[in-house]
C-alpha positions as CSV (number, residue, x, y, z in Angstrom):
1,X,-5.9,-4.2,17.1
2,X,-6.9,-1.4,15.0
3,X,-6.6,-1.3,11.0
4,X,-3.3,0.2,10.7
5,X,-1.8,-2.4,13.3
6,X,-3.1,-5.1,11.3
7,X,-2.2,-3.6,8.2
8,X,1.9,-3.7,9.6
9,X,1.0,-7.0,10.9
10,X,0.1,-8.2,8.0
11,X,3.1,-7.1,6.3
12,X,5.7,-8.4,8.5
13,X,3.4,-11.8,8.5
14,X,4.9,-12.0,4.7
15,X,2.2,-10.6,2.7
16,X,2.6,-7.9,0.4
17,X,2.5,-4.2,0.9
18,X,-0.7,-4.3,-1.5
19,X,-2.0,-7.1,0.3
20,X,-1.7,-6.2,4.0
21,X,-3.4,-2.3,3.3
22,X,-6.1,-4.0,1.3
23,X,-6.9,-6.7,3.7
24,X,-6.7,-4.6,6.8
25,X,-9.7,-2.2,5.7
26,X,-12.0,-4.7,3.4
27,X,-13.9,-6.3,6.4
28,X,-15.4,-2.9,7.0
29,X,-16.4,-3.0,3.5
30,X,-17.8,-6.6,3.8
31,X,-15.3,-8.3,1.7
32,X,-13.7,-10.8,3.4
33,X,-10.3,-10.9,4.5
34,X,-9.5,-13.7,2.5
35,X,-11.0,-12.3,-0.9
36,X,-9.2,-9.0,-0.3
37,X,-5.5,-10.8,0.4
38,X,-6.0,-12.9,-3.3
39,X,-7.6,-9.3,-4.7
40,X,-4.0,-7.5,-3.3
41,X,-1.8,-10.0,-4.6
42,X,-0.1,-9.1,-7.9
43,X,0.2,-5.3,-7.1
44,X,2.9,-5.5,-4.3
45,X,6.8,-3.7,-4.9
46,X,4.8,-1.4,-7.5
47,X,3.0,-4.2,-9.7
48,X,6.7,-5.8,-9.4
49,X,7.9,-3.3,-11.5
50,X,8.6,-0.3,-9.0
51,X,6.1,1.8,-10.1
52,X,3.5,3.2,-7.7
53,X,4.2,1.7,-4.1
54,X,1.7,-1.2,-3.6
55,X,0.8,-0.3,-0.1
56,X,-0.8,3.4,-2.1
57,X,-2.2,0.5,-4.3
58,X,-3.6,-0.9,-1.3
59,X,-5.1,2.2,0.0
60,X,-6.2,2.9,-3.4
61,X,-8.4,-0.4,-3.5
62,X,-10.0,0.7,0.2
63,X,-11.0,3.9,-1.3
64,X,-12.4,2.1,-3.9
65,X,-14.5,0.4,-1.4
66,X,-16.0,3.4,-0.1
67,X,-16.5,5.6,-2.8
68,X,-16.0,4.0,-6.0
69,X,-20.0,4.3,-6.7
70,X,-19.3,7.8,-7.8
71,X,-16.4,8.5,-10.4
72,X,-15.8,12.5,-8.7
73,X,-15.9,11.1,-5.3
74,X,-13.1,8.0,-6.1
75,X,-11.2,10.5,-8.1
76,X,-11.2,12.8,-5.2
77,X,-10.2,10.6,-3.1
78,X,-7.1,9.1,-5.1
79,X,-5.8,12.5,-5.9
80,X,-6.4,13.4,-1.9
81,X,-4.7,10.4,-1.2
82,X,-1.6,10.3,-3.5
83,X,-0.8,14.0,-2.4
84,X,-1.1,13.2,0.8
85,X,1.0,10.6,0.7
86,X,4.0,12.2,-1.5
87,X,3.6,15.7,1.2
88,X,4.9,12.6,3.9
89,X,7.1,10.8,2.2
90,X,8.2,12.4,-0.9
91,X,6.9,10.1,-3.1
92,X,4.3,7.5,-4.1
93,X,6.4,5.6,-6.6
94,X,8.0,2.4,-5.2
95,X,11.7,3.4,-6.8
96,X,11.8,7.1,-5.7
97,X,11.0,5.6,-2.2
98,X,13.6,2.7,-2.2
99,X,16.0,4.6,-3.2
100,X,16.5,1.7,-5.9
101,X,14.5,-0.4,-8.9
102,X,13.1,-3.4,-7.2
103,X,11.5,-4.3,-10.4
104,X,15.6,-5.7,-11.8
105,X,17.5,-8.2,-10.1
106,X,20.0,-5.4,-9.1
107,X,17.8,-3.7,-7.2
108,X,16.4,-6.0,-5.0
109,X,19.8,-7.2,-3.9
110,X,20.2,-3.5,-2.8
111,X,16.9,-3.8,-1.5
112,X,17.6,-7.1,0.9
113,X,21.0,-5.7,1.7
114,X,20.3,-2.5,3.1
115,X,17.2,-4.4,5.0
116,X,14.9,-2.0,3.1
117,X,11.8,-4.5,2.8
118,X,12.4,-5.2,7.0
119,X,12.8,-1.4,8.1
120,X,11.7,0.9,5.3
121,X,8.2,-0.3,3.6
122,X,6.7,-1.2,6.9
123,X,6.8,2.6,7.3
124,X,5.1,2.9,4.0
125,X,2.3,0.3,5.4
126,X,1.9,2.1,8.2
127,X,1.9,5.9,6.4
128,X,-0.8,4.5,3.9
129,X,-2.7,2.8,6.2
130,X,-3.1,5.8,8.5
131,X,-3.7,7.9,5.5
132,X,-6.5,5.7,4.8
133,X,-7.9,5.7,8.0
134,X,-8.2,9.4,8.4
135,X,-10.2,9.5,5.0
136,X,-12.9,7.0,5.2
């Protein structure tokens, strides 16, 4: 199973969208799984406020990994990422995406009702993650 197959895994195992990006990529970076899913944890449905999507969070942490000893090569990186990402999807902020604000009560009714977390955001797992994969 490759890193963006465990990433989806991962995500339809129950974890976060944060969580399954991070932890899919961190054993290359010799942090272990297990660190990587408690790192993830609390930046998931945009930080739980719908801002940026957690699995770009996720992405964002692996890029972090690999080139966060230089401040012009992470920045690169996000910005490379993030456009990369909105050029596929039109958007890296969780809302935009959903189509709803999963960071009120209302919105993640809409969000379970429409079976966004089952059929959407394993897409966005998936884009990030291969996103990812290309870059490092």
């Amino acid at each position: 199973m490759n890193s963006i197959e465990d990433a989806v895994r991962l995500f339809g195992e129950g974890y976060m969208c944060s969580q399954a990006v991070f932890a899919a990529f961190s054993e290359q970076f010799d942090l272990p799984k297990e660190q990587a899913l408690k790192i993830g944890a609390c930046f998931g449905s945009g930080m739980r406020k719908a801002e940026v999507c957690g699995a770009c969070t996720g992405a964002l942490m692996v890029l972090g990994l690999k080139y966060g000893e230089s401040k012009e090569k992470s920045n690169d990186a996000c910005e490379k990422f993030l456009d990369e990402f909105e050029k596929e999807n039109g958007s890296f902020i969780c809302r935009d995406l959903l189509g709803c604000d999963i960071g009120t009560e209302e919105g993640v009714k809409y969000a379970v009702e429409n079976n966004l977390f089952k059929d959407f955001c394993p897409k966005m797992v998936e884009s990030a993650a291969k996103i990812v994969d290309e870059m490092i």
